[in-house]
C-alpha positions as CSV (number, residue, x, y, z in Angstrom):
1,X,14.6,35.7,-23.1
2,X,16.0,33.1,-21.1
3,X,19.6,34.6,-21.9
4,X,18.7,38.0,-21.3
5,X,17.1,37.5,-18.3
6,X,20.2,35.7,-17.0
7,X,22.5,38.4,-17.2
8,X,20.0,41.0,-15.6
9,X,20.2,38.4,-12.2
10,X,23.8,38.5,-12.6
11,X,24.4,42.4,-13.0
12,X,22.0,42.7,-9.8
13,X,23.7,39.9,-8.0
14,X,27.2,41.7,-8.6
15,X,25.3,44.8,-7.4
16,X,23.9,43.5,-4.0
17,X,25.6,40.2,-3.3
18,X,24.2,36.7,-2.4
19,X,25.5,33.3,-2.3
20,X,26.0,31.2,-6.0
21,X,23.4,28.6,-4.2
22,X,20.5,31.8,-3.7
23,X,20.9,32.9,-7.3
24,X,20.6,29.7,-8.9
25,X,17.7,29.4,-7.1
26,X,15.9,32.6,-7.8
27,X,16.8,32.4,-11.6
28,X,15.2,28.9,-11.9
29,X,11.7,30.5,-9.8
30,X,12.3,33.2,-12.4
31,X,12.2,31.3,-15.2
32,X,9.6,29.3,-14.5
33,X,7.5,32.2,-14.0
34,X,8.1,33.6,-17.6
35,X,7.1,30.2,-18.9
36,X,8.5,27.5,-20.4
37,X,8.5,26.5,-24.5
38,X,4.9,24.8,-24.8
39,X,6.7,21.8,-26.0
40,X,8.0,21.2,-22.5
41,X,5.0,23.4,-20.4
42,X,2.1,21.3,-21.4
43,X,0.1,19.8,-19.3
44,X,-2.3,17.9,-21.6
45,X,-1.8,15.9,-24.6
46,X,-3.3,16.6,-28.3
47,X,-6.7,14.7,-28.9
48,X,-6.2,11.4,-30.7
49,X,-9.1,10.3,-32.9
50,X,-12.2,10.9,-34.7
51,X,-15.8,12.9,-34.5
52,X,-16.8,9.5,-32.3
53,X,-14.2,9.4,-29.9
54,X,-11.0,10.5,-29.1
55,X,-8.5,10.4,-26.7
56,X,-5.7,12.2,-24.6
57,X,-3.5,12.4,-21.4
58,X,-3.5,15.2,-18.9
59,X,-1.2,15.8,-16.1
60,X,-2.4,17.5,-12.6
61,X,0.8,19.9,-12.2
62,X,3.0,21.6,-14.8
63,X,6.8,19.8,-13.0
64,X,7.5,16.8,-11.7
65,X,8.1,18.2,-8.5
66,X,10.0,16.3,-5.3
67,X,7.6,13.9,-4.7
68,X,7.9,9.9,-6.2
69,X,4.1,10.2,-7.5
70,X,2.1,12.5,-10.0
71,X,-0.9,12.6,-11.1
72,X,-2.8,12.1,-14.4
73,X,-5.5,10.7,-16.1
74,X,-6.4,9.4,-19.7
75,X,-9.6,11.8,-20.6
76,X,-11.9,9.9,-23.3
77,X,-14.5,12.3,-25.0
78,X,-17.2,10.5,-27.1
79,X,-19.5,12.1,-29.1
80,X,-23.7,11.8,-27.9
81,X,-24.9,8.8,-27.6
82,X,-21.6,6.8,-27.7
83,X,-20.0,4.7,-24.4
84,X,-16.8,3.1,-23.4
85,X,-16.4,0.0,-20.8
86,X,-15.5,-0.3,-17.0
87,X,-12.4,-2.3,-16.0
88,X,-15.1,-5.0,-16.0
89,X,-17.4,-4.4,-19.3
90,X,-20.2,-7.2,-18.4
91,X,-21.6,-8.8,-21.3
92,X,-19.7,-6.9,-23.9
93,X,-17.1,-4.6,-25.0
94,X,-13.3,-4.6,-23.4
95,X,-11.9,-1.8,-21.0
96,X,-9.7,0.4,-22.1
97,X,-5.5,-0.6,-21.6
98,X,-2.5,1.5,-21.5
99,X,0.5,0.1,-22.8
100,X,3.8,2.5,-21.1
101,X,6.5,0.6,-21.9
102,X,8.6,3.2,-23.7
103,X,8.1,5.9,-20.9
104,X,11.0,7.2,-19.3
105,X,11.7,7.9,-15.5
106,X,8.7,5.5,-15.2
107,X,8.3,3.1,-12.3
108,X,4.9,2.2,-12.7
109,X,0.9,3.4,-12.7
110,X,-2.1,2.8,-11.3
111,X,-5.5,3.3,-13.0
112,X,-8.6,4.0,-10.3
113,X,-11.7,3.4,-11.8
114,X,-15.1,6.1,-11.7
115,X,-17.9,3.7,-11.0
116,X,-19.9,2.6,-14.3
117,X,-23.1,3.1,-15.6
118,X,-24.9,0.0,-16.3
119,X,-26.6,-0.6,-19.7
120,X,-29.3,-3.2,-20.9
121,X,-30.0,-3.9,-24.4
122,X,-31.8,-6.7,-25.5
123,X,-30.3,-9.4,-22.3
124,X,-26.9,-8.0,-22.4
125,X,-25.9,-5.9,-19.3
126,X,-22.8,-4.3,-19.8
127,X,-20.8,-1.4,-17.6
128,X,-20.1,2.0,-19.6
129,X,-19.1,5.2,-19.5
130,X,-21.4,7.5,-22.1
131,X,-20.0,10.2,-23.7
132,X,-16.9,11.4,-21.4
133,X,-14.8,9.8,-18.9
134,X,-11.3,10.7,-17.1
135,X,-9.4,7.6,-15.8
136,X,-7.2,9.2,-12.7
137,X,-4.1,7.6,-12.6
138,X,-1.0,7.7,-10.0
139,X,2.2,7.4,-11.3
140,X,5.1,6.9,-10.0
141,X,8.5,8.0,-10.7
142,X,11.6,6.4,-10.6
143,X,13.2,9.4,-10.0
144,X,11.7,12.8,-9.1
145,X,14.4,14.8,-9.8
146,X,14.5,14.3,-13.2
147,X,11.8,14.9,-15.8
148,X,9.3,12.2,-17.0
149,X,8.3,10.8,-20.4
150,X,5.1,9.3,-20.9
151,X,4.2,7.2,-24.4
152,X,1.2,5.6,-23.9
153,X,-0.1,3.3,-26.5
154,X,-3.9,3.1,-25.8
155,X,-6.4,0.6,-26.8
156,X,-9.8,1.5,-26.4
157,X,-13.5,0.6,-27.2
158,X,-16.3,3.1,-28.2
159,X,-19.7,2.2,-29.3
160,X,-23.4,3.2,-30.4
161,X,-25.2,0.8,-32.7
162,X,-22.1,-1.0,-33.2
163,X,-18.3,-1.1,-31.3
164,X,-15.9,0.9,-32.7
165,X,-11.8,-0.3,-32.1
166,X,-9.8,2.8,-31.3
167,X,-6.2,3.2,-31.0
168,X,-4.4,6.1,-29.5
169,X,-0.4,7.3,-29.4
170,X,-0.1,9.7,-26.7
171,X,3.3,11.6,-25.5
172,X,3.8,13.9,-23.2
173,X,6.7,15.1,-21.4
174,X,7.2,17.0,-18.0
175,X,10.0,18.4,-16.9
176,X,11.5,18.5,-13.6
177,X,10.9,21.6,-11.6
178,X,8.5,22.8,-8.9
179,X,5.1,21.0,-9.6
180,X,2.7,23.9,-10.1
181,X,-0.8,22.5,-10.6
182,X,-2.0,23.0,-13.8
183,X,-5.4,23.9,-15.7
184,X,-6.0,19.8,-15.6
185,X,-5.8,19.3,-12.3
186,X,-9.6,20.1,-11.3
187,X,-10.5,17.7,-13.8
188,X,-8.3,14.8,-12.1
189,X,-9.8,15.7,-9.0
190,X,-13.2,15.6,-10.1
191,X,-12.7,12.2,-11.5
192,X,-11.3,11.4,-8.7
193,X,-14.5,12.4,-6.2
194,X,-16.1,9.4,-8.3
195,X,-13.8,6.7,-7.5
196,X,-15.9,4.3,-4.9
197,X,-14.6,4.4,-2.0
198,X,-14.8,2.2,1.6
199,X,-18.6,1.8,2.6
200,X,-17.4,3.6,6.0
201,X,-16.6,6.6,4.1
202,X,-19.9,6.4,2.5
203,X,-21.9,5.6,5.9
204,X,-22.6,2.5,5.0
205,X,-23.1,-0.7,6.5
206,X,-23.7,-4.6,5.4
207,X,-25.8,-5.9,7.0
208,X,-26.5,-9.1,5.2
209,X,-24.5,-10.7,1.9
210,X,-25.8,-14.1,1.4
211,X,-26.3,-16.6,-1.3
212,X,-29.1,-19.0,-2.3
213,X,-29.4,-21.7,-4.8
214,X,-31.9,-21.3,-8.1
215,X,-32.3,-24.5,-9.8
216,X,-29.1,-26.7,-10.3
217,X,-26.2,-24.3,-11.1
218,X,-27.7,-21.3,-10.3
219,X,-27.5,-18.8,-7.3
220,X,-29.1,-15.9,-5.8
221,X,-27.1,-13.2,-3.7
222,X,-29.0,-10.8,-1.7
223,X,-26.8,-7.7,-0.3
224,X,-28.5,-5.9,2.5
225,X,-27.6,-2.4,3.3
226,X,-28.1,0.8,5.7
227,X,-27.3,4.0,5.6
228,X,-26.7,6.6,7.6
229,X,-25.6,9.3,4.7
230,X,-26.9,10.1,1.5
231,X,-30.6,8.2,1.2
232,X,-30.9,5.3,-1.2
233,X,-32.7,6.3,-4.3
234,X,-31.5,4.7,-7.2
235,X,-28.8,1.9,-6.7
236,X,-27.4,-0.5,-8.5
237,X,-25.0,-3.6,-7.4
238,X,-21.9,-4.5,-9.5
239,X,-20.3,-8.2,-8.8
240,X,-16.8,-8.7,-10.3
241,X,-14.3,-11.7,-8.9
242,X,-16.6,-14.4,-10.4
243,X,-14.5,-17.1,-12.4
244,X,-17.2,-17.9,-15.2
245,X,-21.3,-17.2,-15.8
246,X,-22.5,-13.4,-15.0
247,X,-24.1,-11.4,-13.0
248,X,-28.0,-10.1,-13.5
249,X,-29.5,-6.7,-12.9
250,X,-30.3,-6.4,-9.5
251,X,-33.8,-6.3,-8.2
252,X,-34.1,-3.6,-5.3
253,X,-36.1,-3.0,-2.4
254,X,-36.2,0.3,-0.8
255,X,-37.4,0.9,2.9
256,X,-36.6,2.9,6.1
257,X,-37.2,5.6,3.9
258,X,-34.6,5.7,1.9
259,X,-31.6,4.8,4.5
260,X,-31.9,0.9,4.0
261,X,-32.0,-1.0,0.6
262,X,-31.9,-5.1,-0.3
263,X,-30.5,-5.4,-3.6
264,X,-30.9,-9.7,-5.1
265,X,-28.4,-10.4,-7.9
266,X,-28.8,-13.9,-9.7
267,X,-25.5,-15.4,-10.7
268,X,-25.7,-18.0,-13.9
269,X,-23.9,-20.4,-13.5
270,X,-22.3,-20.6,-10.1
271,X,-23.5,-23.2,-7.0
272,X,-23.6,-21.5,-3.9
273,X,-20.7,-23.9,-2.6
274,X,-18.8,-21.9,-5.0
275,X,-20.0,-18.7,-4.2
276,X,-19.7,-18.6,-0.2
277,X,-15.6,-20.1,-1.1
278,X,-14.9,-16.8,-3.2
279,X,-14.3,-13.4,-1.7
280,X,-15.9,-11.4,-4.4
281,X,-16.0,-8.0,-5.4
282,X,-18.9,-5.5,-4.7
283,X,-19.6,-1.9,-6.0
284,X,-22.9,0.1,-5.0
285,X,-23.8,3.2,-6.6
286,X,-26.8,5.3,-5.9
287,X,-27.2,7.5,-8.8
288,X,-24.1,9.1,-10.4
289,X,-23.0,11.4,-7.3
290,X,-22.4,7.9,-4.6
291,X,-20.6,5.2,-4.7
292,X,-19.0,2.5,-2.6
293,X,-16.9,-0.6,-2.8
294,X,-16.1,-3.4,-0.7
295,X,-14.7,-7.1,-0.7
296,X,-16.6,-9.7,0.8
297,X,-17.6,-13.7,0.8
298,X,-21.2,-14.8,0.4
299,X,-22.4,-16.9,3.3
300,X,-25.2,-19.8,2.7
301,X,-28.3,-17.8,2.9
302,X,-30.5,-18.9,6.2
303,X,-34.6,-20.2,6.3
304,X,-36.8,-18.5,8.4
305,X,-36.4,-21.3,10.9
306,X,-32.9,-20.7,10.8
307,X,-32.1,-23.7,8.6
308,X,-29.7,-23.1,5.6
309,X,-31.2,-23.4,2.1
């Protein structure tokens, strides 16, 4: 077809006349039109796994395009009932990893992470995804002009009544070209929409992060928020950054109906001199449609008199 084609520019360019530049051009718009071999045109790896879980890369445009970054995101389907980890699992599990370093035209990737689901069984608290998750992730290209090979290796966790190891070999190529979005790309985005973002983009403000002492080694941190968006009515705290013990479930407090909530995390294992010397790191969701993030240091939490404690 390709051939073909080609000759049916060149008999009309012979007819009506244009520049060698202009008909290189229009072929190359032409052709990728008619479509590429699927080899090349695909936008979305095969699955890799099992009935449990499985595995695959998708791209957000068909080309590379002119511009140093894509985007793409390692989609993880589970069957009902099963979960995979956060970038910080909690009491169990590990977090899915990509291994790239047989890609080609690859300068380097950056996973953003949907905020997690928490799940408690017996004492554990851990941070899942159930049954689906799409990981967006911006790479960039060490040069856009030419096309891009990505072999990922992926290591992966998914689990029910017991955690499951999975491994995954993905490849997919794209070739350079104008970067048409492709059938993917709504599905990057929507993954996307769940990344936390800044509390100012969710109307958010702090207005108190302190930290307590419980006992010898212990510590409580209350986070004290307002809104002015969407109305507190199920949130949940998530404390990464800490160097050893864990984090608790939050217990949470609700008033102002709805627009301000006190959420009061205990930390195992961690004095509160330690705590208010560590910026650590805070994400806040409210149900499965909000979500914020933000980076903060604990201060010594006050008495009523105004004393520290």
């Amino acid at each position: 077809m390709r051939s073909s084609m080609a000759k049916t520019v060149l008999l009309v360019r012979r007819s009506i006349g244009h520049s060698p530049k202009f008909w290189a051009q229009l072929l190359a718009a032409v052709t990728l039109l008619v479509g590429l071999p699927n080899s090349v045109q695909a936008a979305a790896t095969a699955w890799d796994g099992n009935e449990h879980a499985r595995a695959r890369l998708v791209t957000g445009v068909q080309a590379t395009g002119s511009e140093s970054r894509i985007d793409i995101g390692l989609e993880i389907q589970m069957a009902s009932g099963w979960h995979t980890y956060w970038r910080t699992p909690g009491d169990a599990g590990f977090a899915p990893m990509i291994d790239w370093k047989h890609s080609l035209n690859f300068a380097h990737a950056t996973i953003a992470w949907p905020a997690p689901t928490r799940l408690s069984i017996e004492g554990l608290e851990t941070y899942v995804y159930p049954d689906h998750v799409l990981l967006p992730i911006a790479v960039t290209l060490s040069d856009p002009s030419h096309p891009l090979e990505l072999r990922a290796s992926v290591d992966y966790a998914a689990c029910k009544e017991i955690c499951v190891p999975f491994h995954a070999d993905l490849y997919l190529e794209l070739p350079s070209g104008f970067a048409t979005p492709s059938d993917e790309a709504s599905l990057i985005a929507a993954a996307r929409a769940k990344v936390p973002g800044s509390l100012e983009a969710a109307s958010i403000k702090l207005l108190e992060l302190s930290a307590a002492p419980v006992g010898e080694q212990d510590a409580l941190v209350t986070v004290r928020l307002g809104s002015a968006g969407a109305l507190f009515r199920q949130p949940d705290l998530f404390v990464e950054g800490l160097q050893h013990g864990r984090a608790g479930p939050p217990e949470t407090k609700i008033s102002d109906n709805g627009r301000m909530v006190e959420l009061v995390v205990q930390i195992s294992e961690n004095t509160t001199s330690a705590l208010t010397a560590t910026p650590l790191s805070f994400t806040v969701t409210n149900g499965t449609d909000h979500a914020a993030a933000f980076v903060a240091t604990p201060v010594l939490a006050e008495r009523a008199n105004g004393r520290t404690r």
